[in-house]
Backbone and ligand atoms as CSV (ligand in chain L), in Angstrom:
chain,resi,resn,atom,element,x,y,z
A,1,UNK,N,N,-278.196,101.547,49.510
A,1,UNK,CA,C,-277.678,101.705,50.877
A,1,UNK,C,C,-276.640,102.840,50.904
A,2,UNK,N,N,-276.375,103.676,52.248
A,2,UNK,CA,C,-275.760,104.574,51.791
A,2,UNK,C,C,-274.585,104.038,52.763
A,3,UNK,N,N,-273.440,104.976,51.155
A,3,UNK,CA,C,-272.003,104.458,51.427
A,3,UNK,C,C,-271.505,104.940,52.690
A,4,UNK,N,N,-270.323,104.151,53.281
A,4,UNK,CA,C,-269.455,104.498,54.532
A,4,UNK,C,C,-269.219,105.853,54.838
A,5,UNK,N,N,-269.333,106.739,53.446
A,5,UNK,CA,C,-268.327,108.163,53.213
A,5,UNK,C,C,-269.981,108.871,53.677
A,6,UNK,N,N,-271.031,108.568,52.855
A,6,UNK,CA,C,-272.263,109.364,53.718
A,6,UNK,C,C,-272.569,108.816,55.030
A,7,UNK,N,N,-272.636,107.823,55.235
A,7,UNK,CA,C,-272.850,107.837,56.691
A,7,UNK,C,C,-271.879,108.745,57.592
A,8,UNK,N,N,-270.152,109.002,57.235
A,8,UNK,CA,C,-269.234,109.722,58.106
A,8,UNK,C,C,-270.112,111.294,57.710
A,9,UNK,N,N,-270.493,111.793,56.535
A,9,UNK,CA,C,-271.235,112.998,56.461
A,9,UNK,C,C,-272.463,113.000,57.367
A,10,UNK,N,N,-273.386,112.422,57.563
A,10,UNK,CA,C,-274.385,112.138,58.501
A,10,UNK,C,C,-274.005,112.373,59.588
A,11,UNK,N,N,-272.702,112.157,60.237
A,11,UNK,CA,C,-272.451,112.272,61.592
A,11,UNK,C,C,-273.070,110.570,62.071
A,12,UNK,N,N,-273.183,109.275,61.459
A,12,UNK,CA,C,-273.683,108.358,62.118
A,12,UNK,C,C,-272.363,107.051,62.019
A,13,UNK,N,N,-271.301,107.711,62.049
A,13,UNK,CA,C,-269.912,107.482,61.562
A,13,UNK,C,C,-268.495,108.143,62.146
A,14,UNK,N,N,-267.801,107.646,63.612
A,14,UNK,CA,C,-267.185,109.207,63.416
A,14,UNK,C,C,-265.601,109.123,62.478
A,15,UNK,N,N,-265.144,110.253,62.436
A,15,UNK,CA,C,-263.965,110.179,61.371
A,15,UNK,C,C,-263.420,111.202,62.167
A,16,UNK,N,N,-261.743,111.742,61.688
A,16,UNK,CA,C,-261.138,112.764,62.018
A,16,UNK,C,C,-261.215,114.090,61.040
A,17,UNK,N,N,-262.107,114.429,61.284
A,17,UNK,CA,C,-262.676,115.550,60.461
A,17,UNK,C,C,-261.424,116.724,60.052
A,18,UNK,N,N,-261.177,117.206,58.952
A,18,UNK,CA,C,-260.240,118.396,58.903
A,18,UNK,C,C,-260.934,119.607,58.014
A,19,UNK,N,N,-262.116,119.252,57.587
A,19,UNK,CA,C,-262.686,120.419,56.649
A,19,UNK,C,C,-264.348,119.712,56.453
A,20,UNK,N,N,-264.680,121.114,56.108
A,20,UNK,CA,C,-266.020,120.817,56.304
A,20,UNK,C,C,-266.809,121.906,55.855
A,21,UNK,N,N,-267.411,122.118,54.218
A,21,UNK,CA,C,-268.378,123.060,54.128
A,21,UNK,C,C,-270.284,122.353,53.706
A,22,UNK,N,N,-270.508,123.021,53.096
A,22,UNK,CA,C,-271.954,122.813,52.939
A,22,UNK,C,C,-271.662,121.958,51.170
A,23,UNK,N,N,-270.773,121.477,50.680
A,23,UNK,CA,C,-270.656,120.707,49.515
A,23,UNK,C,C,-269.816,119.271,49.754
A,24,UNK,N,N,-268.539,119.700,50.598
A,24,UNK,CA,C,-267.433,118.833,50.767
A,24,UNK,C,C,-267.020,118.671,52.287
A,25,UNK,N,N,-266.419,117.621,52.477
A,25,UNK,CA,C,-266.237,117.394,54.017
A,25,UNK,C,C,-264.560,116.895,53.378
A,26,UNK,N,N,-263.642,116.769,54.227
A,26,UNK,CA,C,-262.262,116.150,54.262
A,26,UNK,C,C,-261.765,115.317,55.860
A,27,UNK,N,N,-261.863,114.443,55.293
A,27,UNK,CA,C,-261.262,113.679,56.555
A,27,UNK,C,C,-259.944,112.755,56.612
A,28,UNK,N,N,-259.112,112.234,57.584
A,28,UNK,CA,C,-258.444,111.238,57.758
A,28,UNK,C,C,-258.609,110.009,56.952
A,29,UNK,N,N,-258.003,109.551,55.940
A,29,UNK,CA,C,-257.747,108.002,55.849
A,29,UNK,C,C,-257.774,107.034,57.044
A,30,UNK,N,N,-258.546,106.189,57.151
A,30,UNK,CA,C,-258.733,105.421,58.135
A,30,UNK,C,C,-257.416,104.236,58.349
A,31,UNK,N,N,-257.185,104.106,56.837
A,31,UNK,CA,C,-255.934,103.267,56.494
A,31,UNK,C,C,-254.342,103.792,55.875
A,32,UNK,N,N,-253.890,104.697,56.817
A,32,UNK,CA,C,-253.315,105.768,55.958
A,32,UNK,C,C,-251.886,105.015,55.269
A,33,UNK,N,N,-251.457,105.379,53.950
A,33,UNK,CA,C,-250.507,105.127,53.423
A,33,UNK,C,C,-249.765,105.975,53.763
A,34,UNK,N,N,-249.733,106.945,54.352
A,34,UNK,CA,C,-248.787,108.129,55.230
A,34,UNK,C,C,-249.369,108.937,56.306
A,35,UNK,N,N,-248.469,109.156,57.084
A,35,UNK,CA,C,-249.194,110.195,58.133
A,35,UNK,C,C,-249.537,111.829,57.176
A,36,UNK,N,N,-251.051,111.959,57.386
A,36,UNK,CA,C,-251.891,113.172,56.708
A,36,UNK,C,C,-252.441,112.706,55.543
A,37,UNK,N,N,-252.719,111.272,55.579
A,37,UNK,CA,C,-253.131,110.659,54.530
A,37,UNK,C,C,-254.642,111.407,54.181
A,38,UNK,N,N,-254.845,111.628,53.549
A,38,UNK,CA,C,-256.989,112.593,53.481
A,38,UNK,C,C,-257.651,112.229,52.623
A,39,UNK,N,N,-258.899,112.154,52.480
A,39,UNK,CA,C,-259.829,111.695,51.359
A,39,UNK,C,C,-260.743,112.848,51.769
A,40,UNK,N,N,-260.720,113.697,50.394
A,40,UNK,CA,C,-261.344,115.014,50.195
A,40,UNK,C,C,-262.966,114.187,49.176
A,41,UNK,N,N,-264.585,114.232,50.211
A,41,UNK,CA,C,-265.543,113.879,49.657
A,41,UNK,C,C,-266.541,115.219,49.710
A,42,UNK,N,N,-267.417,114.635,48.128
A,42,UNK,CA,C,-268.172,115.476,47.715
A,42,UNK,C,C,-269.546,115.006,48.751
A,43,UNK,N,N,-270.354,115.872,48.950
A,43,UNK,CA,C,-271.855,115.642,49.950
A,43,UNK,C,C,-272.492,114.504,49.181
A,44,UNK,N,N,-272.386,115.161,48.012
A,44,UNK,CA,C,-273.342,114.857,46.887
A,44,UNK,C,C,-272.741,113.037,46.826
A,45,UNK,N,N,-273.798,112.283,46.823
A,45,UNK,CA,C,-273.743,110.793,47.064
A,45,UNK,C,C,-273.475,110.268,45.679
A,46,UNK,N,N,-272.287,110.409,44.605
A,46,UNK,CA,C,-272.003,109.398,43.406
A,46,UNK,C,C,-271.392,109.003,43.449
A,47,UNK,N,N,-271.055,107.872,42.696
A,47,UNK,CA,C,-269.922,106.835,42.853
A,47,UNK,C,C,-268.925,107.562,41.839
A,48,UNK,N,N,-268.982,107.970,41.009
A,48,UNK,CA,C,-267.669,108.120,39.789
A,48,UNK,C,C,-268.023,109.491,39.666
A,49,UNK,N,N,-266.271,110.489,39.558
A,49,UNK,CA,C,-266.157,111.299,39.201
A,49,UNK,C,C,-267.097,112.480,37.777
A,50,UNK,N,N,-267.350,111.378,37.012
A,50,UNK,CA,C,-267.781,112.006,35.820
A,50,UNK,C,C,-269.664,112.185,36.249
A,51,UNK,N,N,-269.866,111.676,37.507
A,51,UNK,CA,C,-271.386,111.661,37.296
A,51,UNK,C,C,-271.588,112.572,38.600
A,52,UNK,N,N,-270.419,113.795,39.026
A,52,UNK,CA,C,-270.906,114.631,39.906
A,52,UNK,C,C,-271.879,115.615,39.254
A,53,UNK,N,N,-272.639,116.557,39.965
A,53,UNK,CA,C,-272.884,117.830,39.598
A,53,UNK,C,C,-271.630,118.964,39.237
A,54,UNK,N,N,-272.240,119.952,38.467
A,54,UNK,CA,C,-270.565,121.274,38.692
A,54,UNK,C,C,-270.352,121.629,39.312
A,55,UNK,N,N,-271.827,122.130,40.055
A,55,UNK,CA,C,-271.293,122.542,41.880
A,55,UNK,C,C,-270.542,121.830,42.966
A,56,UNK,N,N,-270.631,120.561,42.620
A,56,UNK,CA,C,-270.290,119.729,43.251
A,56,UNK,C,C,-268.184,119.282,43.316
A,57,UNK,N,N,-268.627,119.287,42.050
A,57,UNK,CA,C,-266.976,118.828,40.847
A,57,UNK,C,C,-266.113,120.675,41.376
A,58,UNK,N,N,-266.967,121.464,40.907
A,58,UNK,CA,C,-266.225,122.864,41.588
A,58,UNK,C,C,-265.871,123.049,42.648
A,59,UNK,N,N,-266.708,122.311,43.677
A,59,UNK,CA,C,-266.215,122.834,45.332
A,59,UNK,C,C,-265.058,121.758,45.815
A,60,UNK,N,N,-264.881,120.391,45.282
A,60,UNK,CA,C,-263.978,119.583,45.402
A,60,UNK,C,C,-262.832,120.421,44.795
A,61,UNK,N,N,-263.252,121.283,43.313
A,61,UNK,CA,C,-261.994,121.379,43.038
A,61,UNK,C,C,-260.978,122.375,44.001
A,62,UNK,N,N,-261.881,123.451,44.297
A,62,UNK,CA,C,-261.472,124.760,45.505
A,62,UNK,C,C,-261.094,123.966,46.754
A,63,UNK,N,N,-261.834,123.270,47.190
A,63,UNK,CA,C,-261.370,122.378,48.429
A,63,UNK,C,C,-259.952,121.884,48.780
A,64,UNK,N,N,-259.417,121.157,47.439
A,64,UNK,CA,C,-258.536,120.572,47.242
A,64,UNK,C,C,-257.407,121.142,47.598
A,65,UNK,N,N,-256.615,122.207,46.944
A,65,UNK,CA,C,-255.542,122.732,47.090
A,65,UNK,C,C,-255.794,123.439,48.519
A,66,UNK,N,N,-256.875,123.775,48.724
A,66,UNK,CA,C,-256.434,124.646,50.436
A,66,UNK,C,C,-256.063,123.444,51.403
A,67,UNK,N,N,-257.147,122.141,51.505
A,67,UNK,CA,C,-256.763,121.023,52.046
A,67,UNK,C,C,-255.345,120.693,52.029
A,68,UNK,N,N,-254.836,120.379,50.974
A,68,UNK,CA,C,-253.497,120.144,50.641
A,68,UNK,C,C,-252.229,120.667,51.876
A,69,UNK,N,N,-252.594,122.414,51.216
A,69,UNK,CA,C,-251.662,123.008,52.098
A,69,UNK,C,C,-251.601,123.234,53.183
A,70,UNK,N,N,-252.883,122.920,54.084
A,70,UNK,CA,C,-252.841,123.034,55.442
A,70,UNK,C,C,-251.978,121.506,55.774
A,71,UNK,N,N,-252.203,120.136,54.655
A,71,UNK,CA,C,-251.633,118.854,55.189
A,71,UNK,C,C,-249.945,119.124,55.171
A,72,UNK,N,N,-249.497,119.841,54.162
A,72,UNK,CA,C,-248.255,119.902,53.955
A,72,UNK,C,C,-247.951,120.750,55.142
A,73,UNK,N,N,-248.356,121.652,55.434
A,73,UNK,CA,C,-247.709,122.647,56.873
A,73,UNK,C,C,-247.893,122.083,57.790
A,74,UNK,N,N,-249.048,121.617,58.242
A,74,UNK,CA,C,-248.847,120.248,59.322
A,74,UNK,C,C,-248.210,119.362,59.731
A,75,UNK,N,N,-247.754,118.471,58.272
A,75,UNK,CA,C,-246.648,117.241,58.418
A,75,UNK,C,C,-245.192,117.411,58.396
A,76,UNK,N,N,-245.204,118.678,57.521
A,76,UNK,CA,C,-244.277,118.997,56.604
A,76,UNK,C,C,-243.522,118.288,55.890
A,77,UNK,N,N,-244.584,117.620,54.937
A,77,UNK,CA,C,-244.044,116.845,54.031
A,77,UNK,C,C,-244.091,118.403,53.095
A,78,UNK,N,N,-243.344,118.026,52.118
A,78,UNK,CA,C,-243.171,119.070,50.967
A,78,UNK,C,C,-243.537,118.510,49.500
A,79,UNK,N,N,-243.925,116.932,49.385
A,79,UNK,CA,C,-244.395,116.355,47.976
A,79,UNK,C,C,-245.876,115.975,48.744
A,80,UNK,N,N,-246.378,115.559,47.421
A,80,UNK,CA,C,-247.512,114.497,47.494
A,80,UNK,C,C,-248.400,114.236,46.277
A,81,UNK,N,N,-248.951,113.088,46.364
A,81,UNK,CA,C,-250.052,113.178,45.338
A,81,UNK,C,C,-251.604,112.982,45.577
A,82,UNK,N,N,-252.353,113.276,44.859
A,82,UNK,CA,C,-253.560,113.268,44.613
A,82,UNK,C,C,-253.899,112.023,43.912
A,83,UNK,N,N,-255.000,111.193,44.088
A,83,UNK,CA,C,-255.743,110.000,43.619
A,83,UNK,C,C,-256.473,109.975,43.400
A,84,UNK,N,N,-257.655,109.567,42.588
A,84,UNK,CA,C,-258.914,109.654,42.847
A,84,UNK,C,C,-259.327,108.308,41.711
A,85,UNK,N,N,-259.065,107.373,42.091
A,85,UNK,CA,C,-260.307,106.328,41.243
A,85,UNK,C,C,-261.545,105.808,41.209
A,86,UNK,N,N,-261.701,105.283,39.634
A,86,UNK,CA,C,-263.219,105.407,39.416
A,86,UNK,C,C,-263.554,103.715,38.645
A,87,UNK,N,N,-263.928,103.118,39.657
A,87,UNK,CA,C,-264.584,101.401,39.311
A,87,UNK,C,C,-263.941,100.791,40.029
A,88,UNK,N,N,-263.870,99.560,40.262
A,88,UNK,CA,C,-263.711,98.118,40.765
A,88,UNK,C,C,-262.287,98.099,40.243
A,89,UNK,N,N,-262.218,97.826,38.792
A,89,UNK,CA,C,-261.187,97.992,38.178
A,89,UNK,C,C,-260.260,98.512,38.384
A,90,UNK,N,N,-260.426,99.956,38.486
A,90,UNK,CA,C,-259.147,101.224,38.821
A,90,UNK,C,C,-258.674,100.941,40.243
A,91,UNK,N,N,-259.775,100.146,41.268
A,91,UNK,CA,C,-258.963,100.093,42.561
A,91,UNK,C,C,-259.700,101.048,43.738
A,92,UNK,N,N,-261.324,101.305,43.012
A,92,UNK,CA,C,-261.722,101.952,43.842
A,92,UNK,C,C,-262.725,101.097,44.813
A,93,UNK,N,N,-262.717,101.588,46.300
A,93,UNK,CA,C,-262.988,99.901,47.071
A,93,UNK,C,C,-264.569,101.000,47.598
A,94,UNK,N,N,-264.283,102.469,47.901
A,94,UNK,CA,C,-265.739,102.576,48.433
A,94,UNK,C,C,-266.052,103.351,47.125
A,95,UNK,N,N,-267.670,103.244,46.666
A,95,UNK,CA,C,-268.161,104.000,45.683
A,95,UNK,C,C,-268.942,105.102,45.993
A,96,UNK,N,N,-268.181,105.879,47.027
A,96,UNK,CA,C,-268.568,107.673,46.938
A,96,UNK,C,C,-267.471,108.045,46.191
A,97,UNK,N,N,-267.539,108.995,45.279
A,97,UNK,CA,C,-266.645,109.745,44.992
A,97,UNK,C,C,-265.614,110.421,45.725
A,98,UNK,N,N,-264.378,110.148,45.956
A,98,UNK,CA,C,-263.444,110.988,46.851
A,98,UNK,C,C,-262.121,111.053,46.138
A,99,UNK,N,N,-261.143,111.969,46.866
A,99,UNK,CA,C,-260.078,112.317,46.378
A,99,UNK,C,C,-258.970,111.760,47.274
A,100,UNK,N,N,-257.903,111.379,47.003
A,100,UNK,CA,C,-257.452,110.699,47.787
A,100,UNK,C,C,-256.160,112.120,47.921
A,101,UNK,N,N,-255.471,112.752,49.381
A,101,UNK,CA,C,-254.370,113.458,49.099
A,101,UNK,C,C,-253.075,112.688,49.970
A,102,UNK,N,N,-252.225,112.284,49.434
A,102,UNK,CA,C,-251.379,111.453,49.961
A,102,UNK,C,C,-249.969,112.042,50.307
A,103,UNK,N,N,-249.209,112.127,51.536
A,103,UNK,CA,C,-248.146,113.207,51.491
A,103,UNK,C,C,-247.100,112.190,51.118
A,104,UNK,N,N,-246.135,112.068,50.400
A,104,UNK,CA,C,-244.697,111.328,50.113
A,104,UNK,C,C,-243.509,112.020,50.739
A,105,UNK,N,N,-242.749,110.883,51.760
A,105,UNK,CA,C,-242.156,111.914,52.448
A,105,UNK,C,C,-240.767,111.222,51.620
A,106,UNK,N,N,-239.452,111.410,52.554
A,106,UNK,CA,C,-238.182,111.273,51.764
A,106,UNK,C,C,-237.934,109.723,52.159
A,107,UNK,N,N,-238.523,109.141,53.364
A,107,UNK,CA,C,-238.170,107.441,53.401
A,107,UNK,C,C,-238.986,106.993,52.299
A,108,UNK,N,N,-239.514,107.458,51.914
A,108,UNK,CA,C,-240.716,106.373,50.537
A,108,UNK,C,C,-242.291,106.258,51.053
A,109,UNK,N,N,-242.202,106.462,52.878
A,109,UNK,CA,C,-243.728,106.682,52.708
A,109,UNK,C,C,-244.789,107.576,51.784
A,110,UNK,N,N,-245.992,106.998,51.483
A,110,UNK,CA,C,-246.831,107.796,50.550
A,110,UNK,C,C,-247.029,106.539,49.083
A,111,UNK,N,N,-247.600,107.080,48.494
A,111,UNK,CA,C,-248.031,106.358,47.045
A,111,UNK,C,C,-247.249,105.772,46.474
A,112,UNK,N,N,-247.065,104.920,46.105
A,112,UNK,CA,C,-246.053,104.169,44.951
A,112,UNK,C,C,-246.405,103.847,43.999
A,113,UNK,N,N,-245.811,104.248,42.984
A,113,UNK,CA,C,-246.930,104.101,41.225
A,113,UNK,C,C,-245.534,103.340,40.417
A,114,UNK,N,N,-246.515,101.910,40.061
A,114,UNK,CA,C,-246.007,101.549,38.767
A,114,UNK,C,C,-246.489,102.282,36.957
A,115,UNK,N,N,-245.817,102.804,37.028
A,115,UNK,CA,C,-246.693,103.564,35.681
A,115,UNK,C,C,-244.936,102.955,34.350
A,116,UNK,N,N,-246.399,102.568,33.267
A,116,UNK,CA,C,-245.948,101.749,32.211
A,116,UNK,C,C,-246.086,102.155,30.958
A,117,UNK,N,N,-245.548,103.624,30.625
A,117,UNK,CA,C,-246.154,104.429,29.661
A,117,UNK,C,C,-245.285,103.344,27.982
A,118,UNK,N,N,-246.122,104.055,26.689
A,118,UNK,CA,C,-245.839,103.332,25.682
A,118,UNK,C,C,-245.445,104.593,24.679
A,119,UNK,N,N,-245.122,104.866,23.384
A,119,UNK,CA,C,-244.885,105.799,22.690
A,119,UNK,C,C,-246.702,105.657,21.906
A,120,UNK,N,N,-246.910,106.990,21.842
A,120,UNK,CA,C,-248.001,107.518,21.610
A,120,UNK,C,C,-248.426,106.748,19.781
A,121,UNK,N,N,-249.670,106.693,19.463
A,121,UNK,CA,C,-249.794,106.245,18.044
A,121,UNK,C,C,-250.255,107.550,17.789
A,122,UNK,N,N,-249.857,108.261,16.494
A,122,UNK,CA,C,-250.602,109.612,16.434
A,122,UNK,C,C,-251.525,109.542,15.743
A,123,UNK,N,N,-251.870,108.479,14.589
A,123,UNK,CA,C,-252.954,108.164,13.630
A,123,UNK,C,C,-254.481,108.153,14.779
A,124,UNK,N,N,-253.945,106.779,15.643
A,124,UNK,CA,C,-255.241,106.305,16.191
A,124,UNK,C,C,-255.315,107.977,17.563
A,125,UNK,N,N,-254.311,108.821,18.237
A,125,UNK,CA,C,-254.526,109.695,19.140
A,125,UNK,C,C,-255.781,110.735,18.163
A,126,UNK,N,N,-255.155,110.702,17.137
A,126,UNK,CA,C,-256.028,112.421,15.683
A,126,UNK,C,C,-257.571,111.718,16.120
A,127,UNK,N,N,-257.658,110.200,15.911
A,127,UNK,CA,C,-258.914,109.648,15.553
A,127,UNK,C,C,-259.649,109.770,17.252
A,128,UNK,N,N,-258.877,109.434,17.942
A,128,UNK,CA,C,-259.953,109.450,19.810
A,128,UNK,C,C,-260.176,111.009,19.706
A,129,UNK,N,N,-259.016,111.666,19.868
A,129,UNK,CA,C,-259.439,113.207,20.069
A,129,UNK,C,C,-260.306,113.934,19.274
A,130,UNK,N,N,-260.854,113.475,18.107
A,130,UNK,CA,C,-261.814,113.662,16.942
A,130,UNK,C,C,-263.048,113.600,17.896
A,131,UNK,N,N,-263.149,111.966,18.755
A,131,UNK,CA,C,-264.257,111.655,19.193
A,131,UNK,C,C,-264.454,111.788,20.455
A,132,UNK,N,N,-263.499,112.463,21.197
A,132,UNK,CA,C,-264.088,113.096,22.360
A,132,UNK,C,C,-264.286,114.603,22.515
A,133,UNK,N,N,-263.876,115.213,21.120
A,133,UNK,CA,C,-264.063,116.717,21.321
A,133,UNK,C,C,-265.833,116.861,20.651
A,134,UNK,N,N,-266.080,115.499,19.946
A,134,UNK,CA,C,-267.103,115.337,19.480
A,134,UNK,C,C,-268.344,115.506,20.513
A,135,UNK,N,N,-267.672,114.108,21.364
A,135,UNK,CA,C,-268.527,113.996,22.594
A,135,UNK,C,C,-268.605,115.112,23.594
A,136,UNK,N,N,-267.581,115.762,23.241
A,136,UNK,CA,C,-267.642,117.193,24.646
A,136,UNK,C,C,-268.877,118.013,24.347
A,137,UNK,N,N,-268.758,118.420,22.850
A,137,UNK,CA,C,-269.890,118.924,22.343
A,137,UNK,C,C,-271.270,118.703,22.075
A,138,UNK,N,N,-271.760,117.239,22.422
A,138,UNK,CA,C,-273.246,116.763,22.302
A,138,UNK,C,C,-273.897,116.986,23.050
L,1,AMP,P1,P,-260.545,103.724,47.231
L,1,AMP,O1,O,-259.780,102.462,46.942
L,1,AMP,O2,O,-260.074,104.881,46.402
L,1,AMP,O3,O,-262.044,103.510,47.128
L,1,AMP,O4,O,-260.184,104.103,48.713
L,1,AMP,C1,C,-261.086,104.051,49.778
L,1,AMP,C2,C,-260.371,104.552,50.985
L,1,AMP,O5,O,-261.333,104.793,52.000
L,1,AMP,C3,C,-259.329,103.596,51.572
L,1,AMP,O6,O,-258.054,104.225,51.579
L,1,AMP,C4,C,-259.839,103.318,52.970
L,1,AMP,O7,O,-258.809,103.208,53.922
L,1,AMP,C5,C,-260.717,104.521,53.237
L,1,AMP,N1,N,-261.783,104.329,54.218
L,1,AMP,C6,C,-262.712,103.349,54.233
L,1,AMP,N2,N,-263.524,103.505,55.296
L,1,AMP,C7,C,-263.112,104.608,55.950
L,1,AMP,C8,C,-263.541,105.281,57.130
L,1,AMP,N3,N,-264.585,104.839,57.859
L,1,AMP,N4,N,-262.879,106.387,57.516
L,1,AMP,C9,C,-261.811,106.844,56.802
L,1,AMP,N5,N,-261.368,106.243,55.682
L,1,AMP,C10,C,-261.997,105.135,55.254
C-alpha cells in the first residue's frame, strides 16, 4: 500500500508544499514540533535510508541545505536540527524515507535529545571499523 508521504507526492493528499523537484518534494510537518517544522521526502518509495538509490540519496542531499535556509530566513530561527529515522525502533512512525528539519528557537521549541554517550572501547571500535570498511568494499 502506498505510504501517506506518496500519496502527498501523488497529489491524492494535500500538504503545505515548500519544494518540489522531479526526485524530492519538501513539505510542512503536519504535527510540527516548531513553527517551519519540514520533512524533506525522496519520490523514490523506501522505507530506510540505506535502501535509497544515489540519485535519489544525492538529490535529498542538495535539497537539504537549500530547504534549510529558506526555513531559517523565514522563521528566523538561527539553530536547528535535522532527523531522519530508520525502523519502529528508532521512532520512525511513517516508512517513506524522510528527513526531518526542525528549527530550535531560544524558548526550547524544536527537538529535544536525550543523548547518553559512554567512553569509547578502542579494542572492540579497531574490530567494527575492520568490518565495516570490509563491508563498504564488497
Ligand atoms: P517519523 O517518526 O520520523 O516517521 O515521523 C513522521 C512524521 O510525519 C511525523 O512528524 C508526522 O507528524 C508526519 N506526518 C504524518 N502524516 C503527515 C501528513 N499527512 N502531512 C505532513 N506530515 C505528516
Amino acid at each position: 500500500m502506498a505510504s501517506i508521504f506518496t500519496r502527498i507526492i501523488r497529489g491524492e493528499v494535500p500538504c503545505h508544499k515548500l519544494f518540489e523537484n522531479e526526485l524530492v518534494i519538501a513539505f510542512l510537518d503536519v504535527n510540527p514540533l516548531s513553527p517551519g517544522h519540514t520533512l524533506v521526502v525522496p519520490k523514490q518509495e523506501m522505507a530506510e535510508l540505506h535502501m535509497l538509490s544515489p540519485a535519489s540519496a544525492a538529490a535529498l542531499g542538495a535539497a537539504l541545505p537549500l530547504v534549510a535556509a529558506a526555513i531559517l530566513k523565514a522563521t528566523g530561527a538561527t539553530a536547528y536540527n535535522i532527523l531522519q529515522n530508520n525502523g519502529a525502533m528508532a521512532h520512525q512512525e511513517v516508512m517513506h524515507v524522510h528527513f526531518h528539519i526542525i528549527p530550535k528557537y531560544e524558548d526550547g521549541r524544536g527537538l529535544a535529545i536525550t543523548w547518553k554517550p559512554s567512553a569509547i572501547d578502542h579494542a572492540s571500535a579497531a574490530k567494527l571499523a575492520t568490518h565495516v570498511k570490509q563491508e563498504l568494499c564488497a
